[in-house]
TIVEX-98579 format. One record per residue (C-alpha): x, y, z; chain. Coordinates in nm, 3 decimals, m for minus. Each point is the difference from the previous one (the first is absolute). Layout:
+---------+---------+---------+-------+
|       X |       Y |       Z | chain |
+---------+---------+---------+-------+
|       X |       Y |       Z |     A |
...
+---------+---------+---------+-------+
REM end
This chain:
+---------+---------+---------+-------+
|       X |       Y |       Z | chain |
+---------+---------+---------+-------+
|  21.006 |   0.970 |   5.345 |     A |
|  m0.127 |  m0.339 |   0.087 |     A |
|  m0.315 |   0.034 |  m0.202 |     A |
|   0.256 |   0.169 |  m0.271 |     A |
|   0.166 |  m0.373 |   0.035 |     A |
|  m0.326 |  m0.187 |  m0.042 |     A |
|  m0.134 |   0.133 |  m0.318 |     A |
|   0.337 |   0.027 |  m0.155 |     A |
|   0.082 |  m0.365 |   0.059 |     A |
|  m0.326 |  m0.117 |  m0.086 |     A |
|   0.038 |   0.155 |  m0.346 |     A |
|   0.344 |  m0.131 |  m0.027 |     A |
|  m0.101 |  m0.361 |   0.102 |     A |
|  m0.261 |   0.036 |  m0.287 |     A |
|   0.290 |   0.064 |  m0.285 |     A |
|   0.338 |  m0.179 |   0.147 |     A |
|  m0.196 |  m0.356 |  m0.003 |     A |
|  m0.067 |   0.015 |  m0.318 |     A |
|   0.258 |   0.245 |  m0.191 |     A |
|   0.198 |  m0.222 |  m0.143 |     A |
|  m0.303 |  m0.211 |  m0.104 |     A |
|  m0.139 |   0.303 |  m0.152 |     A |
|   0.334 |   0.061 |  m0.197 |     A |
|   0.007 |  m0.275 |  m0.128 |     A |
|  m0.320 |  m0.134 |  m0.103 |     A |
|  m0.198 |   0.377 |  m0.070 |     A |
|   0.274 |   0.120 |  m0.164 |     A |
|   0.181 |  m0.298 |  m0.144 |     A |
|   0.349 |   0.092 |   0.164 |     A |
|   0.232 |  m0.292 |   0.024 |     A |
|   0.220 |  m0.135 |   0.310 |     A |
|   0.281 |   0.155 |  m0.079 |     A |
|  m0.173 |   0.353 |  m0.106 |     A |
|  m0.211 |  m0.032 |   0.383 |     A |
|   0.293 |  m0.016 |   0.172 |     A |
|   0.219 |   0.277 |  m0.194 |     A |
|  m0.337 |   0.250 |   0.054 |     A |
|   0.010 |  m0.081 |   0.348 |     A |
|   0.426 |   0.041 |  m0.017 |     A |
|  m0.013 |   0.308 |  m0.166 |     A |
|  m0.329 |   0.153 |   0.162 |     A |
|   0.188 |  m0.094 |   0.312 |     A |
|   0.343 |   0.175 |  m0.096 |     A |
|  m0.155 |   0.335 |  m0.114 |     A |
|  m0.186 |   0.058 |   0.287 |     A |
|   0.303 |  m0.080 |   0.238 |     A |
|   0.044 |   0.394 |   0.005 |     A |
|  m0.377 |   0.039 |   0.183 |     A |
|   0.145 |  m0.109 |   0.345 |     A |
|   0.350 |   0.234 |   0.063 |     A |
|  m0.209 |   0.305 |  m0.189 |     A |
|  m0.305 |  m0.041 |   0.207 |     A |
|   0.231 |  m0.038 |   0.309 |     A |
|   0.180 |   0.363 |  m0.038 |     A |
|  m0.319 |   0.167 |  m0.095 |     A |
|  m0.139 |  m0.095 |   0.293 |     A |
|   0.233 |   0.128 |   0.227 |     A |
|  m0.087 |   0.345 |  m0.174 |     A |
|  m0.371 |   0.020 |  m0.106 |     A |
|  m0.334 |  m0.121 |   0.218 |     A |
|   0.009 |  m0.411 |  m0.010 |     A |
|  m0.385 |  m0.031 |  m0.088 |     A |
|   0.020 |   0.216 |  m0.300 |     A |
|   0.246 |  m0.183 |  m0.154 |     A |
|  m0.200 |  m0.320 |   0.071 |     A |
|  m0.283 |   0.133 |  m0.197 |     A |
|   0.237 |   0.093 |  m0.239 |     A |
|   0.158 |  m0.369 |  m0.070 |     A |
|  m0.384 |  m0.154 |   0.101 |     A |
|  m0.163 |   0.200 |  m0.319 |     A |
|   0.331 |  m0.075 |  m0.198 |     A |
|  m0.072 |  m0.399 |   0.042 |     A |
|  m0.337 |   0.037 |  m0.072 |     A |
|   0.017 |   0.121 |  m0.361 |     A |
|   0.279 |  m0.233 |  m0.071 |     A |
|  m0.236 |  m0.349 |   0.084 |     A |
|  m0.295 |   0.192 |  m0.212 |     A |
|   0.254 |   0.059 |  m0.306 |     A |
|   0.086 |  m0.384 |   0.022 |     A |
|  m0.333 |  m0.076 |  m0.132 |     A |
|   0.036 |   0.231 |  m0.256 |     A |
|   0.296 |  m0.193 |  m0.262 |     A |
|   0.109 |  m0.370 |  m0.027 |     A |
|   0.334 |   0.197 |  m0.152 |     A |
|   0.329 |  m0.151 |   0.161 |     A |
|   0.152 |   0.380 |   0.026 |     A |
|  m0.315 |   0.139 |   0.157 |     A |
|  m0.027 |  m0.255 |   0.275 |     A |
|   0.357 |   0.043 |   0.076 |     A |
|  m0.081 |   0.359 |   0.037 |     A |
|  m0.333 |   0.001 |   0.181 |     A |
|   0.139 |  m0.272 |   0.250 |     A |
|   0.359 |   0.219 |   0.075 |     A |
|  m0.223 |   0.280 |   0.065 |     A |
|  m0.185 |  m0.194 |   0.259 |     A |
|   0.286 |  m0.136 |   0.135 |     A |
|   0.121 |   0.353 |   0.028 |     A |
|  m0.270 |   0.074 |   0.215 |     A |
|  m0.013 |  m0.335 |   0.203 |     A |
|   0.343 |  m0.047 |   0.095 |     A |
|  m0.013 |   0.421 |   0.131 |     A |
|  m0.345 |  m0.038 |   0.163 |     A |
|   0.139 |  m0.320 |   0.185 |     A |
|   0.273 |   0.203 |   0.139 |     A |
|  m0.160 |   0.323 |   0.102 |     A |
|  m0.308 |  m0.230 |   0.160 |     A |
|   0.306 |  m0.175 |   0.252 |     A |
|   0.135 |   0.352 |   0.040 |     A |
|  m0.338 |   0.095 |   0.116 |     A |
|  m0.070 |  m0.282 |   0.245 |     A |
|   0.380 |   0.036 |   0.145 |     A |
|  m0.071 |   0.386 |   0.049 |     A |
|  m0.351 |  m0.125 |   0.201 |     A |
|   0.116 |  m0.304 |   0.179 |     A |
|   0.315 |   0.094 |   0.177 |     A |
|   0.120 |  m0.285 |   0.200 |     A |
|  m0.293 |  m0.189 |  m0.064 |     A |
|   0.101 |  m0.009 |  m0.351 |     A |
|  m0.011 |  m0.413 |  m0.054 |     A |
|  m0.291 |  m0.023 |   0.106 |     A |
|  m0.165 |   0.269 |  m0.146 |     A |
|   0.183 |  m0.189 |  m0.322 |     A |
|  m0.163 |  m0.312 |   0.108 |     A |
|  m0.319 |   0.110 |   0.000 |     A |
|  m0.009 |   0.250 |  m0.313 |     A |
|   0.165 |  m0.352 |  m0.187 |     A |
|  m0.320 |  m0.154 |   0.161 |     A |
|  m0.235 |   0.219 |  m0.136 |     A |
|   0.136 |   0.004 |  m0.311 |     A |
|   0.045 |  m0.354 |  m0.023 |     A |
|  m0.395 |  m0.022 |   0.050 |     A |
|  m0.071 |   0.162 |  m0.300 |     A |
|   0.281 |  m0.143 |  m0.188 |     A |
|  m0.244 |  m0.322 |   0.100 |     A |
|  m0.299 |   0.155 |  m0.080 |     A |
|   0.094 |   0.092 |  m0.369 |     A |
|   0.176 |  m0.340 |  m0.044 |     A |
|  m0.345 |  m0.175 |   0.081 |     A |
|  m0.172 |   0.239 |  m0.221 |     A |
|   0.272 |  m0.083 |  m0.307 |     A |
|   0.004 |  m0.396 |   0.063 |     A |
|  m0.430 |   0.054 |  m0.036 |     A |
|   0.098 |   0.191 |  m0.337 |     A |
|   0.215 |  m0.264 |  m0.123 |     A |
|  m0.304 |  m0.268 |   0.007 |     A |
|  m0.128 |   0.231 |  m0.240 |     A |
|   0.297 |   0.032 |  m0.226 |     A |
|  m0.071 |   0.277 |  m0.245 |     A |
|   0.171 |   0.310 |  m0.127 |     A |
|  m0.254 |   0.217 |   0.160 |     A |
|   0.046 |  m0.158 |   0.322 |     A |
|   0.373 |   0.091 |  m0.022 |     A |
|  m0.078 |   0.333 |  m0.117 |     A |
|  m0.252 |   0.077 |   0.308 |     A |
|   0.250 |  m0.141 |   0.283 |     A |
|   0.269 |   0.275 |  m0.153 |     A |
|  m0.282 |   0.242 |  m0.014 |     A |
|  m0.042 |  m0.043 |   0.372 |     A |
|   0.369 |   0.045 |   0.056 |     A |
|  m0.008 |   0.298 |  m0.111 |     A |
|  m0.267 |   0.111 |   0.174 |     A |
|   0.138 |  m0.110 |   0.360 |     A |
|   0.275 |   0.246 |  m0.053 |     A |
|  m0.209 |   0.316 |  m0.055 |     A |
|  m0.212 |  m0.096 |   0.296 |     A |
|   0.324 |  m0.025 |   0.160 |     A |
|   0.115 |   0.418 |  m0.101 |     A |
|  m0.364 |   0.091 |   0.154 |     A |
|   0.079 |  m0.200 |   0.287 |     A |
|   0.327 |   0.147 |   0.045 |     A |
|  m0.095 |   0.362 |  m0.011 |     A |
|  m0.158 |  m0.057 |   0.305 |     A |
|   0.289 |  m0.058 |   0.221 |     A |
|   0.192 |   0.174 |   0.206 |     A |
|   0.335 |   0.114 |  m0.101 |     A |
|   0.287 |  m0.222 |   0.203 |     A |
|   0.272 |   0.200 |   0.203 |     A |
|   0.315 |  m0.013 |  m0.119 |     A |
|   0.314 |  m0.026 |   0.151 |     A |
|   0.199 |   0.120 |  m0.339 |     A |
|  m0.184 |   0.355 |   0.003 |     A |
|  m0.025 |   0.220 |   0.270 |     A |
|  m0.125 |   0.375 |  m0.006 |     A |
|   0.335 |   0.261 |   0.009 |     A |
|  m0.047 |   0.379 |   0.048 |     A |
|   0.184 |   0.250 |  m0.226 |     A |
|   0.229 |   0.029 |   0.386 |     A |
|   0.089 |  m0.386 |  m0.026 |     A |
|   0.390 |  m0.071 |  m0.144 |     A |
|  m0.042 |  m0.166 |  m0.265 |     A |
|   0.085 |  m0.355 |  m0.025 |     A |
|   0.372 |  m0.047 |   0.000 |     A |
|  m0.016 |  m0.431 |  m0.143 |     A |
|  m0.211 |  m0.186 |  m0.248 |     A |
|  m0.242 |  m0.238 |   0.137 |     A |
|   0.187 |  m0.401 |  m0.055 |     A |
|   0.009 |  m0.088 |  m0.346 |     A |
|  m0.120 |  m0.392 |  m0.002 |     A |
|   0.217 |  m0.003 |  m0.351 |     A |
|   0.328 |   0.046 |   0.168 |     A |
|  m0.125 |  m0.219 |   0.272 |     A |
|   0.191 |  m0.308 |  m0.115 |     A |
|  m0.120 |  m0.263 |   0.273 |     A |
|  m0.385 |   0.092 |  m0.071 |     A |
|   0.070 |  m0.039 |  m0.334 |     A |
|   0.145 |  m0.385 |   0.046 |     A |
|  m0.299 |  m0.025 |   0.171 |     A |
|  m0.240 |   0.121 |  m0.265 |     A |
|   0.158 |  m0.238 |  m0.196 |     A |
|  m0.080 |  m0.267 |   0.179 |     A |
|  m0.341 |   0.064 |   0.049 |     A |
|  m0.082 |   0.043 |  m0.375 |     A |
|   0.072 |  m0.418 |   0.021 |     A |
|  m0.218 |  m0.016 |   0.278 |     A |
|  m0.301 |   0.129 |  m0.127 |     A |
|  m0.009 |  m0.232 |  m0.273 |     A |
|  m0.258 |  m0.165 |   0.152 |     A |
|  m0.223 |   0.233 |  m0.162 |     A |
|   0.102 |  m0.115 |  m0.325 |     A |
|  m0.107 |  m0.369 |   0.093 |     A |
|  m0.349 |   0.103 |   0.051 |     A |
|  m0.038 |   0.276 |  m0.255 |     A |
|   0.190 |  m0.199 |  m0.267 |     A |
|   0.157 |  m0.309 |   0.106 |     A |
|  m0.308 |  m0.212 |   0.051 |     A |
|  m0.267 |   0.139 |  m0.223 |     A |
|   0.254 |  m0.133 |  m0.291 |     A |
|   0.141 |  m0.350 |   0.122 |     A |
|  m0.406 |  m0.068 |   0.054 |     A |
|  m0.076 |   0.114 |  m0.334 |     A |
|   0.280 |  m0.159 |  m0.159 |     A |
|  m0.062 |  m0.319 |   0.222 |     A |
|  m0.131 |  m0.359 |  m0.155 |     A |
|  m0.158 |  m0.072 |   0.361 |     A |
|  m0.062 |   0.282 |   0.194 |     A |
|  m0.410 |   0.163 |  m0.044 |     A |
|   0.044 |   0.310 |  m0.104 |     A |
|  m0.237 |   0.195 |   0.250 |     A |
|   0.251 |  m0.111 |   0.271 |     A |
|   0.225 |   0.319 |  m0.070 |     A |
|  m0.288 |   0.237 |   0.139 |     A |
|  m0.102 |  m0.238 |   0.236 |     A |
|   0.371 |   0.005 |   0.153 |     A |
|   0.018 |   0.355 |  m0.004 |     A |
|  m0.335 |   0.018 |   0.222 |     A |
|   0.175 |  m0.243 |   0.200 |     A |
|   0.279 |   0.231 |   0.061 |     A |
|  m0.173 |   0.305 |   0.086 |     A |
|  m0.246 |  m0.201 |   0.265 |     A |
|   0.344 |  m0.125 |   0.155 |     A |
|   0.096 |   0.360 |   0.021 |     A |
|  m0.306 |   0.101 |   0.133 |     A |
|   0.008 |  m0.251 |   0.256 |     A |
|   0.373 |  m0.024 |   0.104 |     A |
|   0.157 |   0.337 |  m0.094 |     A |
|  m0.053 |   0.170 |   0.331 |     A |
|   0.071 |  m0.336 |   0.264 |     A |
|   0.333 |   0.023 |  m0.196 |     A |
|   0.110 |   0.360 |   0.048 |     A |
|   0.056 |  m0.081 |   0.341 |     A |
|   0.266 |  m0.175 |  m0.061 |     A |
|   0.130 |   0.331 |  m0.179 |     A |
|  m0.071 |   0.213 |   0.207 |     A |
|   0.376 |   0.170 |   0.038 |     A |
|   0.252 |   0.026 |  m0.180 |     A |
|   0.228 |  m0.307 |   0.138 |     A |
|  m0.329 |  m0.221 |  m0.017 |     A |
|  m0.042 |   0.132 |  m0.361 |     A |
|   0.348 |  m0.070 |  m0.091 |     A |
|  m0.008 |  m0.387 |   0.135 |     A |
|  m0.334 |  m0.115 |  m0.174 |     A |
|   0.236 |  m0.008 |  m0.307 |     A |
|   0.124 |  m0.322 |   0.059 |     A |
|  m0.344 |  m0.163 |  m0.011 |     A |
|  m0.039 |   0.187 |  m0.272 |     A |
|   0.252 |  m0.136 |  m0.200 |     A |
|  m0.182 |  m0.345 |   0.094 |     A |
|  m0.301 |   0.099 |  m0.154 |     A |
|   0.113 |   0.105 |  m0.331 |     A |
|   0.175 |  m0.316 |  m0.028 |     A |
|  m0.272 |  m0.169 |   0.088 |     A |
|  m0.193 |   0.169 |  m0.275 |     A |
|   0.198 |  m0.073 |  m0.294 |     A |
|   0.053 |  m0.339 |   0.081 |     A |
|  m0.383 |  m0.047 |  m0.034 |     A |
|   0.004 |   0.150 |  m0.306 |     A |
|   0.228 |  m0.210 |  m0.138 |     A |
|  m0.198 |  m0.315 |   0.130 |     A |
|  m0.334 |   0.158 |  m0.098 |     A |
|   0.124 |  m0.233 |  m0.376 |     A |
|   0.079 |  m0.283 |   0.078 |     A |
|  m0.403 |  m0.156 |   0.001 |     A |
|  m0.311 |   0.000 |  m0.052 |     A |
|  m0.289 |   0.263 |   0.052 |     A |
|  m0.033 |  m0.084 |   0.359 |     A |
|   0.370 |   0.012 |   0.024 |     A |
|   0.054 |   0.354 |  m0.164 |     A |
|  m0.268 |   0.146 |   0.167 |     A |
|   0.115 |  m0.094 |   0.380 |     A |
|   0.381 |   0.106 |  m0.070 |     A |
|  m0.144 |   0.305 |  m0.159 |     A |
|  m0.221 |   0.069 |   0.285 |     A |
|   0.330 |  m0.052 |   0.240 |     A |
|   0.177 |   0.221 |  m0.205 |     A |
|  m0.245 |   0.286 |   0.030 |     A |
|   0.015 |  m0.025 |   0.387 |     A |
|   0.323 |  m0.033 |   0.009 |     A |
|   0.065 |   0.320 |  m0.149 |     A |
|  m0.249 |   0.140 |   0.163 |     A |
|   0.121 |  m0.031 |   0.327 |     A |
|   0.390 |   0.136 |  m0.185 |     A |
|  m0.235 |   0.311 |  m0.088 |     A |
|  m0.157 |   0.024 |   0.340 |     A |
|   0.363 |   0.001 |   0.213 |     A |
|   0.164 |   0.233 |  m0.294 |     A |
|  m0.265 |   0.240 |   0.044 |     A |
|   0.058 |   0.066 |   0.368 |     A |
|   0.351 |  m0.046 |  m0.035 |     A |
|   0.005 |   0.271 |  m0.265 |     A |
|  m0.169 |   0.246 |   0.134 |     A |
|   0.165 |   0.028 |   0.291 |     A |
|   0.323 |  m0.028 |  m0.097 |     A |
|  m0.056 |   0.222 |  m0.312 |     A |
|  m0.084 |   0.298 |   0.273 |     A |
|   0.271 |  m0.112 |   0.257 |     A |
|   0.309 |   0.022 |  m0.206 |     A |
|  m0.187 |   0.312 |  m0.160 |     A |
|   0.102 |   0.400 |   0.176 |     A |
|  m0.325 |   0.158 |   0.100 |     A |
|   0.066 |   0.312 |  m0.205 |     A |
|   0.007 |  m0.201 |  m0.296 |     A |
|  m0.269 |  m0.230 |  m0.006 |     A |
|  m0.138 |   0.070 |  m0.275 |     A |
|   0.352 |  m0.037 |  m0.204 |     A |
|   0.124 |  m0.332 |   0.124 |     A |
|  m0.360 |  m0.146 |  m0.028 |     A |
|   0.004 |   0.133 |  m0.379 |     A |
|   0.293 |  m0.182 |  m0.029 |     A |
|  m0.118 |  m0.320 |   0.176 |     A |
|  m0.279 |  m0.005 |  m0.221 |     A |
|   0.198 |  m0.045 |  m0.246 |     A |
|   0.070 |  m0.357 |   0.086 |     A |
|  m0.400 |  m0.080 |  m0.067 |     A |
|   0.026 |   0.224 |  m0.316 |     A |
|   0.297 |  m0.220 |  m0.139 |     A |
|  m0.140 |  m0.330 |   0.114 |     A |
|  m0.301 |   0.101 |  m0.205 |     A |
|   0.246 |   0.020 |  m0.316 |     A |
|   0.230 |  m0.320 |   0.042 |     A |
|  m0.272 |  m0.203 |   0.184 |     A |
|  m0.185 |  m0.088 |  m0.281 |     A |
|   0.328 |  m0.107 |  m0.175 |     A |
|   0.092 |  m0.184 |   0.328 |     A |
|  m0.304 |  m0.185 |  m0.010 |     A |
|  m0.030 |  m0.078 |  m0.379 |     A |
|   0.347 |  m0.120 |   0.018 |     A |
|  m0.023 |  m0.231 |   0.260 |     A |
|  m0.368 |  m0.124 |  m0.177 |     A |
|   0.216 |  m0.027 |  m0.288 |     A |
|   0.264 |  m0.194 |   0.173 |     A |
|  m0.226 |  m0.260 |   0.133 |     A |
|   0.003 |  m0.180 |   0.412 |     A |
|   0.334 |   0.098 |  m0.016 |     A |
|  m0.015 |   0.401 |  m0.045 |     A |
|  m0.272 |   0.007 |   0.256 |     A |
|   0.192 |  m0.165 |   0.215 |     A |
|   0.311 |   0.229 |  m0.038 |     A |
|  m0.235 |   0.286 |   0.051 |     A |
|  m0.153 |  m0.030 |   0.284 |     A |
|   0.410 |  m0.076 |   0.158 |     A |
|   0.074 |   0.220 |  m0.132 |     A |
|  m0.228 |   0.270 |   0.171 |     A |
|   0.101 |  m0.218 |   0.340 |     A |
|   0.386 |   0.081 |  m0.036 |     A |
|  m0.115 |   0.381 |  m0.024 |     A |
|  m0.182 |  m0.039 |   0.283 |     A |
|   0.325 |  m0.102 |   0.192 |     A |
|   0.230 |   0.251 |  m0.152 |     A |
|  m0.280 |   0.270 |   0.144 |     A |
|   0.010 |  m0.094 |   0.306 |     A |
|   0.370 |   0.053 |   0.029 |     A |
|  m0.025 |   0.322 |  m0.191 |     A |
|  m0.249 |   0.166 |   0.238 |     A |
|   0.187 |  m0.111 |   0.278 |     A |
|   0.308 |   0.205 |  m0.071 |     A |
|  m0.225 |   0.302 |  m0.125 |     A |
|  m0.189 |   0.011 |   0.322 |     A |
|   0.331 |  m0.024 |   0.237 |     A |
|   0.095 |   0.357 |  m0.175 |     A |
|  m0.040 |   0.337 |   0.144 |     A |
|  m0.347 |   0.089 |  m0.127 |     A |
|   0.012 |   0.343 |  m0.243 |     A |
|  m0.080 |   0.335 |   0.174 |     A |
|  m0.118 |   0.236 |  m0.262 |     A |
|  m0.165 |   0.365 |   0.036 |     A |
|  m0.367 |  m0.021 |  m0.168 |     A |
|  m0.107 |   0.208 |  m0.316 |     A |
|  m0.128 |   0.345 |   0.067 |     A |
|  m0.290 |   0.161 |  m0.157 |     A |
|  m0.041 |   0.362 |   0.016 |     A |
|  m0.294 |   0.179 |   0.119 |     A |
|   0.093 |   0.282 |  m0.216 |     A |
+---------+---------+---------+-------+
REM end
């Protein structure tokens, strides 16, 4: 699964560096047409992460990561097939689909492996990944000295690629236990309860909702900075894949020192506050990244980038483990669904988050990353009264051996 987390992220650094370049200047989309692909992409595949959550609590994890890993795939080699508006937004909800189901069922996996060694077994798959996310950013910022439509075309090409190297990859491992499906003889009473329904779970909900604001940091990256560089009268435009490099060597570097700090639950729960600091921090930056010169715009923008780097860093531990903790064994697979949700949204109102406040100026950057902060904050409240309740005891899902 590491190697599965290499090669996929390398392919993926090679396309999210320069997908919104490539939108815009292969197939002549404007601003406001980017960011509504990316919106509505974003919104249609928000049903990949609860569906891929229940069927994995019912059929083998790795063959429905083949599944979703073929699936996105064929949607980046149909991109280069039509510069037509309706296509794109087709091809790009399909592999949204697939990317926001395959994210879910590939935590699922490692929380199945890792047992209590889960944040660190997060730290280091985010890592790995994070090295090829590097990798293929290196390999686009090379691409964009050359500038051509072909180049584009051949970083997409190799997108696609990474994911079916990725299925073969995956049909060599092992499938995880799972605590949601046992084996019952035709002598076993049947189950008597459902397993916990995370829909009627009200307080993971308010918490799901909260994290969809958190992850916007993914938005900055993926959206945010690519188009206040290109839109910028100072800024060099080969800074955006230059920054993204920079954020997946910082990952590289600092993701596992962190998860110490993580490591349980109550650790998990308290690096929210400096949290909060660091998103602040980040928009602020932003916002200040205007108000000069080249030298100016570059060294706020550079701030910026670590800034929410180190947000993404602390809200990946902190998610992880308390995505799991406030989640009944029996129905991992469910609640993580649903928590993936909050990624799947944030990849639909991110973009419009992000255009807005590039739209709004200093000041809408400014309000966004408080924004974010104040979430922060309300969180850690939230999780503190979630984690003082009884936790759920649930009987797990039988499967019949006749």
């Amino acid at each position: 699964m590491l190697w599965i987390a290499l090669v996929d992220r390398t392919g993926s650094g090679l396309w999210a560096a320069v997908s919104v370049l490539y939108f815009t200047y292969v197939t002549g989309l404007s601003v406001a047409q980017v960011g509504t692909l990316a919106a509505v992409s974003g919104a249609i595949g928000i049903a990949g992460a609860p569906l891929g959550g229940r069927i994995a609590d019912r059929l083998p994890l790795t063959r429905v990561l083949i599944s979703l890993q073929i699936l996105r795939a064929l949607a980046s080699l149909a991109l280069l097939t039509t510069d037509n508006y309706a296509l794109l937004l087709a091809f790009s909800a399909a592999g949204s689909f697939g990317d926001r189901a395959a994210n879910v069922l590939t935590k699922l996996y490692a929380t199945r492996v890792s047992g209590p060694d889960r944040v660190r077994y997060q730290a280091v798959t985010r890592t790995v990944a994070n090295a090829g996310w590097a990798l293929g950013g290196l390999t686009a910022a090379a691409a964009l000295t050359i500038g051509t439509t072909t180049a584009y075309q051949w970083l997409l090409t190799g997108d696609a690629l990474s994911f079916v190297v990725a299925a073969l990859l995956t049909a060599r491992c092992a499938e995880p236990p799972s605590p949601a499906r046992t084996i019952a003889t035709s002598k076993d009473p049947a189950p008597t309860t459902r397993p916990a329904n995370p829909w009627r779970d009200r307080g993971y909900l308010a918490y799901v909702a909260t994290e969809t604001v958190l992850f916007l940091d993914d938005a900055v990256f993926k959206v945010g900075l690519p188009l206040w560089i290109a839109h910028s009268d100072q800024a060099p435009h080969g800074l955006a894949p230059l920054l993204m490099v920079l954020n997946n060597l910082m990952v590289v570097a600092l993701q596992v020192p962190l998860a110490r700090f993580g490591a349980t639950t109550a650790a998990a729960r308290s690096l929210l506050l400096p949290l909060s600091a660091a998103f602040a921090l980040g928009g602020v930056a932003m916002a200040l990244s205007a108000t000069g010169g080249a030298f100016t715009a570059t060294l706020f923008l550079t701030t910026s980038a670590v800034a929410f780097t180190v947000a993404e860093m602390l809200h990946a531990t902190v998610s992880w483990e308390l995505s799991v903790a406030l989640a009944p064994g029996t129905a991992q697979g469910a609640y993580l669904g649903v928590h993936g949700l909050a990624q799947s949204v944030q990849r639909s109102i991110g973009p419009l988050a992000v255009t807005a406040a590039i739209a709004t100026g200093p000041l809408g950057w400014t309000a966004f990353g408080a924004t974010i902060a104040v979430t922060c904050v309300f969180q850690h409240h939230l999780v503190r009264d979630q984690l003082s309740r009884t936790a759920l005891s649930v009987p797990p899902v039988t499967v019949s051996e006749h």
